[in-house]
Each structure stands twice: as structure tokens, then as C-alpha cells.
N, C-alpha and C positions, 0 to 999 in steps of 0.2 A: 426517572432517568437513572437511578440508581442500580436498579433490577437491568434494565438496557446494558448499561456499565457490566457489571460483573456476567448476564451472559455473552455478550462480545467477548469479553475476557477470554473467559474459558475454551468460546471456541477457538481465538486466535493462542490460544498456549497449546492447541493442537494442530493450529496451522506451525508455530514457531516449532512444535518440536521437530516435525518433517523439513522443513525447508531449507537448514544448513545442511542437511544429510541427504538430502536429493543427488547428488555428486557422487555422494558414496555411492547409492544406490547405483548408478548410472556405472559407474568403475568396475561394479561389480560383472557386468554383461559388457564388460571391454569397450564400454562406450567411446567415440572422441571426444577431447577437451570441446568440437562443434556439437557435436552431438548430446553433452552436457548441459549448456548453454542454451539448445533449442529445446531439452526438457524442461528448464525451467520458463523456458517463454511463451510453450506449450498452453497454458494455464492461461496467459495474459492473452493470447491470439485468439482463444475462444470466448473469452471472458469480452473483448474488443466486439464483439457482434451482439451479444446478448445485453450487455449491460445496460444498455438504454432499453431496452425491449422489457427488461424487468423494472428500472426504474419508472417506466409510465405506467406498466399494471401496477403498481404500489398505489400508482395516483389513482387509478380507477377500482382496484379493488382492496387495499392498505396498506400498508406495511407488513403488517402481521403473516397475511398468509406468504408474502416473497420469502421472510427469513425463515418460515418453517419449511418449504422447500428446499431452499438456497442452504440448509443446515445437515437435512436429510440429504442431499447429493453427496456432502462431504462424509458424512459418515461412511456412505456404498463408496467414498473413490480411497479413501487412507484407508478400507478394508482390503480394497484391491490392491493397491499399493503394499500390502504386508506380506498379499500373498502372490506376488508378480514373479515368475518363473522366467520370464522373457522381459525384452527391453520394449519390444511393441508392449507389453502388458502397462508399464508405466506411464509410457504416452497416453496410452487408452483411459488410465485411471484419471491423468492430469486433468487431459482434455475433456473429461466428465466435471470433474471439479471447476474447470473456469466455467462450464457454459452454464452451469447452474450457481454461478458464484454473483449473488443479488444484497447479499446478507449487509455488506460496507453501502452501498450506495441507499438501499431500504432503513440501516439504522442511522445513515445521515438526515435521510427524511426526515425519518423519527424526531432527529434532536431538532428539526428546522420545526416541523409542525408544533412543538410544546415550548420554543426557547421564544422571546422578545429577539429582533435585531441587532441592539446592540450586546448582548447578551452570547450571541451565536458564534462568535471564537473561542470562548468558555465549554457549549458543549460541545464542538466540536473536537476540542482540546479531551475530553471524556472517550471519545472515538480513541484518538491518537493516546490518550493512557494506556485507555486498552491495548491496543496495538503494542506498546513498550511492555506490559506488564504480560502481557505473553509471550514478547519475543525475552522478556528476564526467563520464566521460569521455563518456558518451550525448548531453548537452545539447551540450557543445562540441564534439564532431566535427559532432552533428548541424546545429549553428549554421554548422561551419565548413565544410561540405556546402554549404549552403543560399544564404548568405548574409548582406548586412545589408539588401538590398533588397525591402520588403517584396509589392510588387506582382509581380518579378520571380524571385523566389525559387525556386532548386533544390529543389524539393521531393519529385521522385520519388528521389533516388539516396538518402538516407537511409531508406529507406522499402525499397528493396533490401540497402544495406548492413543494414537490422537484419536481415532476412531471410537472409541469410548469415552472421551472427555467433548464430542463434535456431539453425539448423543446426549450426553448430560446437558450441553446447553441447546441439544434440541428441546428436551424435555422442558426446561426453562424456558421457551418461549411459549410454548404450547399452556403450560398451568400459571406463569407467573407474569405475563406479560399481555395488559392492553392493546388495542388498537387506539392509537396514535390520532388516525385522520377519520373526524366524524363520515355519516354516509352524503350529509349534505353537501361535503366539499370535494364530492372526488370526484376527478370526471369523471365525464358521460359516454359511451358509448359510440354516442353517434358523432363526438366534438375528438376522437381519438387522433393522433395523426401516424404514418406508420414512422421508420427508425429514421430513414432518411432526410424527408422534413424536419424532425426534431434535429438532428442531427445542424444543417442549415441553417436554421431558425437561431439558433445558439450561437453558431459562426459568425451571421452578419451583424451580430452584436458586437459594435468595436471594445469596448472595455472588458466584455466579455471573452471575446476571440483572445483578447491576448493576454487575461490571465490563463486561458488554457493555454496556452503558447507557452507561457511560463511554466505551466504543471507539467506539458509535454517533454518540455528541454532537461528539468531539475529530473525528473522520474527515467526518462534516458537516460540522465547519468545515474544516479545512482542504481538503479538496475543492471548498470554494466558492470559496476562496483562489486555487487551482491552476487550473479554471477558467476565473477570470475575468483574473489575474496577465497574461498576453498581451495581453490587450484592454485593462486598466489602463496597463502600462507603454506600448503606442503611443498613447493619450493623453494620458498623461502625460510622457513623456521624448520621444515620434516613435518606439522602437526598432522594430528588425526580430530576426529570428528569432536573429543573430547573439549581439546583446544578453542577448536575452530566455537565449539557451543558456547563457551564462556565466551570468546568475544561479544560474540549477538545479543548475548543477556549484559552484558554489562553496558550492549549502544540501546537494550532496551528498557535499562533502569534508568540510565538518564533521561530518555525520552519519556519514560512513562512519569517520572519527577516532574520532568517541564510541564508537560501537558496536563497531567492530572491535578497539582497544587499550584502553580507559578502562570500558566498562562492566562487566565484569566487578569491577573491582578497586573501582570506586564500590559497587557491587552490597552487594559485603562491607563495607565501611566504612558506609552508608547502610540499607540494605535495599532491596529492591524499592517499597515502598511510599510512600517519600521521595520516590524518585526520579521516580516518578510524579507525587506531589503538585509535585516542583518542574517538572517538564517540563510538566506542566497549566500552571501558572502564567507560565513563560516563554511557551508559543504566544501564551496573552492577550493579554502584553501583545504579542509582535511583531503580532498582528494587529489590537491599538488604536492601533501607532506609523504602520504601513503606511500610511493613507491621510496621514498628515502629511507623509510624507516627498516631498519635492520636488528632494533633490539626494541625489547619491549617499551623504554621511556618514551622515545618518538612515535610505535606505533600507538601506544596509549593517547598522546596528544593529538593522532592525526585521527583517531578513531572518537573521541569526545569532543572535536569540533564537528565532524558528521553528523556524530548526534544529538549535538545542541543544535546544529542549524538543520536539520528534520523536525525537530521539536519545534521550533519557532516557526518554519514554513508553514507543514502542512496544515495543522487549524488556523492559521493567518488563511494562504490561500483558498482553504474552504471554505470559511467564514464570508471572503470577499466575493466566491463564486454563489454562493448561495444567496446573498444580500443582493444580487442580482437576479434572482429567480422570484417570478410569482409566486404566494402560498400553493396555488393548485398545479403549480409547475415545478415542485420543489423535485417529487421525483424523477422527473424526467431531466432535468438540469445537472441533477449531481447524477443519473445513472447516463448521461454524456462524458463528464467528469471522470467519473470512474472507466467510462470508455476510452479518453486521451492517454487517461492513466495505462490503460491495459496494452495500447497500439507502442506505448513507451517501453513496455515489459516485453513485446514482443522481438521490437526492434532489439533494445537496450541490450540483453545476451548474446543476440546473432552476433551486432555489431562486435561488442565486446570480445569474444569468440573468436571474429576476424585478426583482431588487432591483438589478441595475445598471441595465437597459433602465427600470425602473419610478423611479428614485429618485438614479441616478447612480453615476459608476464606484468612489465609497469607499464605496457603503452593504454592499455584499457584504463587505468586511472588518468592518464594524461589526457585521453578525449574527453574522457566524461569531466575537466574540468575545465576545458575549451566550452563544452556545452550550457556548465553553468554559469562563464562570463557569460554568455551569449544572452540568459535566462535574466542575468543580472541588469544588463543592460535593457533589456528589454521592460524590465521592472523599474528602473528609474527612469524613465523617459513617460512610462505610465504616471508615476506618481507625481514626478515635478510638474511644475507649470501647467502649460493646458490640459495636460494628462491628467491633472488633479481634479480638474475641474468635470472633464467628462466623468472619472471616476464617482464621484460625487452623483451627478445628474442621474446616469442609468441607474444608480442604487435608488434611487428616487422614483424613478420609472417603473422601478419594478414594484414599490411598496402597495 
């Protein structure tokens, strides 16, 4: 698990450096504030088709070879990305990166095939380390790359350096990393089913359906958040990417704190289903403080409830989606998962996009935390009373 850990890492410190600076990129070829917002959704729209398609080869041929693909895409798209002369170039490079972007839903396998059940919020909490400890040093190298000038900005060399750190931990999977899922337990061929049925199959599962329901609604917002966040903060504070990078690393030390040391040991003390309900409730409110905040003490506070309630969501509801999944259905479960996820990313910017250009630059946080009462609600109504009990049951079902 350890080796898994530190190459997720690395690759995602080379997603974190590109992904605040996307924007710039975008400004750079006069993009619009829509047109911004649908590059970054780009990635999730393609990524929405593929990603069940890769999580069930995982189950039939392992893990190991999705993320050596799914690694090597990334390196050919942040190389295009560094040297993108045109705004069609960007799209093109995205849109390479989501359909080959198997790497999250292949190392959630991973940690589901080696972890015990009760065990499985812990590693997936290792996932979401990662994820924070790349989005800590990704945004600030990428910021300190770049610059604070917004019109003048370095924006090709972080777009290379992620390109050579997305290499390094390809190399790391290739020389330092097992297969996960022996030969005897992967499916077969002929027992395959194609995307749609998987798809289905997952749906009519009522405890199931509606923690994806939940992942769907939380991931809309905050993806409208992320979005639009770059284009809020230079009108509202002036900043440049410099700025903008220390944000993202500072909601990625908290999160990568929670998840990496504390969730596990909250896990035990709380349950999985707490911790959800409270990490629901903290995004809310950060994303009902956010438009208030005009100086830095209140954006600080609106931005560390963000991301203590990411921190506690996402391996809760991973945990709970996967405790739901057969062994031999692990990847095809969570690369659904990662599917709801990606259909969230795609919408989450359009929308977003709408509701800034359409209504001004705080209404996009205002929807997105309409979305996560909505999520909340939906979350307790699961966990109370009978809700408890089904929840229970299909975990049972599926063992």
C-alpha cells in the first residue's frame, strides 16, 4: 500500500500543478469565462464514458496494466498541454487525458483487493492523502512556476514539469508495483458484461443508487466551486495564479492530514456514516461563507470547512460504495463510481459557467450549496431508521 501511496502521489502533484492554471491557459487564447469552465469539464465528459470500461478490464486483466496506460496518457496530454499554440490544442490534450484517466478508479481496486472491510475507509483515506498531498505541493510549485502575473504568466513549464513527474510515477508502477488481483479471481471473458448493464446493475441497487446520488450532488458542487474559484478570486482579491496555487495547497494539506493520519482512527470512533453526514454538512456551509468572504480571515474559514468536509466525505463514501461491491466486482463498481463522479465534472463547470456569466461571480457557490442540502438530505434519510437497516443488509449482500 505504501508504494500505491507515494506513486498516486506523484502523479496527482502533477495533475495539482496544471489544474488551478487551466484558466490561465484558457485566457491566454481569449477563451470565455463558458469556455473556461467547459475546459475543465472536458476531462470529466470523456472520462464519464470510459471509466467503467476500464474499471472492469482491471477485473479481467488487473489493475496493474489500467494504471500503466492510464499514466502513460497523461504524460502525451500535459506534454501537449505545454506546447498548445491553439485553444482547440487544449481541449484535444484534456480530452486525451480523461478517456484514458483509469489510474483513481484501478488504485481504488487496488486498495479494495488487499484492505479487510472494516479496514476499507483507512485505505481509501491513503487515495484521498494522496489526492491532498498533491494538490499541497502541485498548486504551489505550479503557482511558483508561473507566477503572480496574470496576463504574463509562465504557463508552459508547469504543464512540462507535470509531464515528467506523470513519467516518474509511471516508472513506479512499471518496476515497483505488484498486481493486486491474483489470476484466479478476475473475471472471465465470456461472464463480461458491456458498460451499460454494469451501469444498470449498480442503479437498481437501492442503497447503492443513492449513495451515488450522494457522490453525484457533493461532486456537482464542489466542481462548480473549482471551476469557477480562479475567476472569483481575480475579481474579487486581483490574484494571479501564484495566489490562486497557495489556496489549493493549503485545502490540500488539510485534506491530505485528515485522510492520511486521522481518518482511519475517526472511522473507528464515529463510523463511516457520521463522518459523511458531517463532512456533508461542513462543504455547505464553506460554500454558503465563500461568497461573503472579502478578506482573507473569512475566506480562510470558508475554505477549511471545504476542506475538512472533502476530507471526511470522500473515503466515508468510498468506503460505503465499495462495501457494497463484490470482490470480483470491485472494479467495475468503483469505475461506475468514478463515472457519476466524472458526469458531476462535466455538468458542475457548464452549470457553474451559466450561473456566474448569467447572475454574477457568488451565484455558482450559492447553487452548489442548494446541491449539497439536497445531498445531505438525502444522506440522512439513508442512514436513519429504515435507511439503516437496508444500509446494513446490501453491505451484507455483497460480502
Amino acid at each position: 500500500m505504501p508504494t500505491l501511496f507515494l506513486i498516486v502521489m506523484v502523479d496527482l502533484i502533477g495533475f495539482g500543478l496544471v489544474i488551478p492554471l487551466l484558466p490561465f491557459y484558457a485566457l491566454r487564447f481569449a477563451a470565455s469565462p463558458q469556455q473556461v469552465t467547459v475546459l475543465l469539464a472536458v476531462y470529466s465528459l470523456m472520462q464519464l464514458f470510459t471509466s467503467p470500461l476500464w474499471g472492469r478490464l482491471s477485473d479481467r486483466i488487473g489493475r496493474r496494466p489500467v494504471l500503466i496506460v492510464s499514466m502513460a496518457a497523461s504524460v502525451a496530454a500535459y506534454f501537449w498541454i505545454g506546447s498548445a499554440t491553439a485553444l482547440w490544442m487544449l481541449f484535444a490534450a484534456r480530452a486525451l487525458a480523461g478517456a484514458c484517466a483509469g489510474n483513481i478508479a484501478a488504485a481504488q481496486a487496488y486498495i479494495a483487493d488487499i484492505t479487510k472491510p472494516e479496514d476499507r475507509a483507512k485505505g481509501m483515506g491513503l487515495i484521498g492523502a494522496a489526492f491532498g498531498l498533491g494538490f499541497i505541493i502541485g498548486p504551489a510549485f505550479g503557482g511558483l512556476l508561473a507566477g503572480n502575473n496574470p496576463a504574463a504568466a509562465d504557463i508552459e513549464t508547469p504543464a512540462w514539469v507535470a509531464a515528467g513527474l506523470s513519467f516518474v510515477a509511471l516508472c513506479g508502477v512499471v518496476v515497483m508495483l505488484r498486481e493486486s488481483l491474483p489470476a484466479d479471481q478476475r473475471r472471465g471473458r465470456g461472464r463480461s458484461r458491456n458498460r451499460f448493464a454494469a451501469i444498470l446493475d449498480v442503479l437498481r441497487r437501492p442503497v447503492l443508487s443513492r449513495l451515488l446520488l450522494i457522490f453525484f450532488l457533493v461532486i456537482l458542487a464542489f466542481a462548480g466551486m473549482e471551476s469557477t474559484f480562479a475567476l472569483w478570486a481575480i475579481g474579487q482579491f486581483g490574484w494571479g495564479p501564484r495566489q490562486i496555487g497557495y489556496v489549493f495547497s493549503y485545502v490540500g494539506l488539510i485534506s491530505a492530514t485528515l485522510q492520511g493520519g486521522m481518518i482511519g482512527r475517526l472511522t473507528g470512533l464515529f463510523g463511516e456514516e457520521r463522518l459523511l453526514l458531517c463532512g456533508l454538512a461542513l462543504i455547505g456551509a464553506g460554500l454558503l461563507v465563500l461568497p461573503f468572504a472579502h478578506g482573507l480571515a473569512l475566506l480562510t474559514l470558508a475554505v477549511t470547512a471545504l476542506a475538512l468536509g472533502m476530507g471526511l466525505m470522500q473515503p466515508s463514501l468510498s468506503s460505503l460504495i465499495s462495501r457494497r461491491a463484490g470482490r470480483e466486482e470491485q472494479g467495475e463498481v468503483m469505475g461506475v463510481s468514478q463515472s457519476v463522479g466524472s458526469l458531476s465534472r462535466v455538468l458542475g463547470p457548464v452549470a457553474a459557467g451559466f450561473f456566474f456569466g448569467e447572475f454574477g461571480r457568488d451565484a455558482a457557490f450559492f447553487w452548489g450549496a442548494v446541491l449539497v442540502a439536497v445531498a445531505l438530505f438525502v444522506a440522512v434519510k439513508l442512514i436513519s431508521g429504515p435507511g439503516a437497516a437496508r444500509l446494513a443488509a446490501e453491505a451484507d449482500a455483497s460480502r
